[in-house]
N, C-alpha and C positions, 0 to 999 in steps of 0.2 A: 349318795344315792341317786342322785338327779347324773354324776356326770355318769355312772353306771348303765344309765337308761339313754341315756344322752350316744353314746360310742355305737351300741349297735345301729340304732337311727340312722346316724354319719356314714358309718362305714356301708349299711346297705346304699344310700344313695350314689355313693361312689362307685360302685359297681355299674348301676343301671346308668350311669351315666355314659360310663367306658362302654356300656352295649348299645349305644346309641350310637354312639362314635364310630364304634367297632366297621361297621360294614362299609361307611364312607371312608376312615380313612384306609380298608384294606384294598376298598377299589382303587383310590388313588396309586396304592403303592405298586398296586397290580400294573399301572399303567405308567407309570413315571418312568420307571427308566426303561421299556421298548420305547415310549415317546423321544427322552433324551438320546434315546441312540437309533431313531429311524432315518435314513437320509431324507423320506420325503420328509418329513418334518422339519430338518435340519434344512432342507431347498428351501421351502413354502418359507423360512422364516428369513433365510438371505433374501428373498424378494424381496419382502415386505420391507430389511434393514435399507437392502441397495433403494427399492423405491424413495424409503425416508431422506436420504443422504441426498439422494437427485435430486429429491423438492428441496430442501436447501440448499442447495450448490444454485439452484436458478434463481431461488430468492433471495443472494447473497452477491449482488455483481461484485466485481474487483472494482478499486477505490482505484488502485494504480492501472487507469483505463489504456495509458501508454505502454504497457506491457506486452511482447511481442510475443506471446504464447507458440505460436508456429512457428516464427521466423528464430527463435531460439533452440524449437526441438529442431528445426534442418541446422541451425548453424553448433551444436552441440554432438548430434546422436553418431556414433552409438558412445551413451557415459552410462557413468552409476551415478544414481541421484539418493542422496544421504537425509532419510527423516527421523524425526525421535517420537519413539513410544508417546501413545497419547497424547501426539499434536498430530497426528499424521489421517486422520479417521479420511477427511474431503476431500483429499487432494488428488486423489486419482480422477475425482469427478470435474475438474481442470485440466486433466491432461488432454490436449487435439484429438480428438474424434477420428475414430480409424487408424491408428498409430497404434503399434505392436507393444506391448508392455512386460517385461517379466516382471515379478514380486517375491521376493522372499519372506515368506511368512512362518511365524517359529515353527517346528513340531510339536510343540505342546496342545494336548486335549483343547486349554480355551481358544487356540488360535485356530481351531479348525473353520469356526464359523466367520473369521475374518477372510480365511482363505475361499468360502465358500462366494462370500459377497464380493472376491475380487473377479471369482470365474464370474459372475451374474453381471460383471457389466464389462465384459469382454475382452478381461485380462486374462492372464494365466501364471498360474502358482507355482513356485517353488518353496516343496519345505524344507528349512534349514534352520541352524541357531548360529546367533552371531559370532560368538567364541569371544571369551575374555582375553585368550591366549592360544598359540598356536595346539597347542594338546588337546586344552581342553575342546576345541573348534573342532576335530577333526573326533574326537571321542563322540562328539554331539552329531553325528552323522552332517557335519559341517562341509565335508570335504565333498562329496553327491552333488550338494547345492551348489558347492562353487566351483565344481566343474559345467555342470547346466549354466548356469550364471554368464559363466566364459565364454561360453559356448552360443550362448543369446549374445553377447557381448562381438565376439568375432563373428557373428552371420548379421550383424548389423542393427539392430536391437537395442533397444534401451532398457537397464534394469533397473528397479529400487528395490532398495536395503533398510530395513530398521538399523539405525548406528548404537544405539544402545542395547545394554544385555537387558531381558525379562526380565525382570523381577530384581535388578543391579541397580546400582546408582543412575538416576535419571538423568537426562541430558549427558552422560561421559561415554565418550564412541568405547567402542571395544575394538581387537585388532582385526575381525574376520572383513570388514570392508573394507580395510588399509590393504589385507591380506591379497582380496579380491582386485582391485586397482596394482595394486604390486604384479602380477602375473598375467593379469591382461593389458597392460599397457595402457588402460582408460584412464580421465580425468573424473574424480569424484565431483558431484553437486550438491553441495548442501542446498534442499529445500525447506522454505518455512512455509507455513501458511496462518492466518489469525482470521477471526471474527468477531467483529463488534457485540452480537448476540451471541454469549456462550455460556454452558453450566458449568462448573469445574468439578472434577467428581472427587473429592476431599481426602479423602479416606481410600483412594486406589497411589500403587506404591507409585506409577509416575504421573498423577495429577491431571487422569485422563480428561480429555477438554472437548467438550461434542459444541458441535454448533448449532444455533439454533435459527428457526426460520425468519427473513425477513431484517436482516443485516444488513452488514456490509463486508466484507473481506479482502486480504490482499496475500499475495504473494510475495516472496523476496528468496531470490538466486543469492546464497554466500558466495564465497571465494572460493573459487575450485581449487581440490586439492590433487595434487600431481604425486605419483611414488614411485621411486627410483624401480628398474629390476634390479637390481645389486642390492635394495636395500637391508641393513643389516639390524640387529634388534632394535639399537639408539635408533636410527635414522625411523623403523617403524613406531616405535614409543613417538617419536618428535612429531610425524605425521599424525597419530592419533589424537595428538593434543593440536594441532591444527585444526584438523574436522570439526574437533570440540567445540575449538574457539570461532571457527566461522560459523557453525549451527546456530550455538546461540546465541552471536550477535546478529546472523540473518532474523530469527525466530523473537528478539529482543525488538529488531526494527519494523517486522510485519503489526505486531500490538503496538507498537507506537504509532503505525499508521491509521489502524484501523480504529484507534482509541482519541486521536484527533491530537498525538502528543508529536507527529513526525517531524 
């Protein structure tokens, strides 16, 4: 008898509750995605990232004070320079001041806003995907990029490359920067960067690493990698495990510097 009387009670509350709700959450919805999809939106908030990134970058000097940041991009340019997914966030905010930059940044929806924060501090974007394989790099409107890429490349230019695939095994190059070096005739740079203050974001597939204000950091150049024009699939397989292997012992000995273990 009681739960009888008990059900309707319940059940009226639950209604008036969902009418409560009701208007706030259909305004949000009203607005959530013209928001996620307005450029001014999407501008106002690369400011705000680039701003963040900047203040870190100045409150993080370089440990390795002897590091010749200029005298390396004149005795280098025009390269491609090799970073991995989620180590790669600050390091544009190191690059020489007033030096021309291209970037490849994925085409995928999330990378728009990385792409947005690279125009915001006076790069300029290219979209593309790295390609696990010759096919599939060229299906992923890969081949666009890496003619622009080239093209920055031969007019004197320095590019950077994410070496790993999206959403792939982290830290393993894929072939589309071996690809790129193969046809332009450039030497690859593996860069690292580290910081003493940093979150590590756990639960993202490549262990993205933000840095935080009031560190320390460094830098470290790998072993530049060279590719034949002639070369043939072996000879690319054998370069991509190269790249591999200089990223991550560059990217190995940045956090050992910066961690006081160098």
């Amino acid at each position: 008898m009681t739960d009888e009387l008990d059900r309707p009670a319940t059940a009226a509350r639950v209604p008036a509750r969902r009418r409560r709700d009701s208007p706030l959450r259909s305004a949000w919805r009203a607005i959530r995605r013209p928001l996620a999809q307005s450029r001014l939106v999407k501008r106002a908030l690369a400011s705000t990232l680039a701003g963040a990134l900047r203040f870190t970058r100045w409150t993080n000097p370089l440990v390795n004070k002897d590091l010749d940041i200029a005298g390396t991009y004149e005795k280098v340019t025009p390269a491609i320079i090799a970073l991995w997914h989620g180590q790669h966030l600050l390091i544009p905010f190191y690059y020489p001041r007033g030096k021309p930059l291209i970037v490849m940044v994925s085409r995928s929806a999330d990378a728009e806003m990385n792409a947005l924060v690279v125009e915001k501090i006076g790069f300029q974007a290219v979209r593309g995907s790295g390609g696990r394989d010759s096919s599939r790099h060229l299906e992923k409107g890969g081949a666009s990029a890496l003619i622009a890429l080239k093209k920055a490349l031969d007019g004197g230019k320095n590019v950077a490359m994410i070496a790993d695939i999206p959403h792939g095994t982290p830290r393993e190059a894929g072939l589309g920067i071996i690809t790129l070096a193969r046809i332009s005739g450039r030497k690859i740079f593996p860069l690292a960067m580290a910081s003493s203050r940093r979150k590590v974001i756990e639960k993202s597939w490549d262990k993205t690493t933000i840095s935080l204000p009031f560190g320390r950091a460094s830098l470290v150049v790998g072993e530049p990698i060279s590719v034949p024009a002639d070369a043939d699939d072996a000879m690319m397989e054998k370069k991509r495990r190269e790249l591999t292997d200089s990223l991550n012992d560059a990217t190995e000995r940045a956090y050992r510097m910066v961690d006081g273990n160098a």
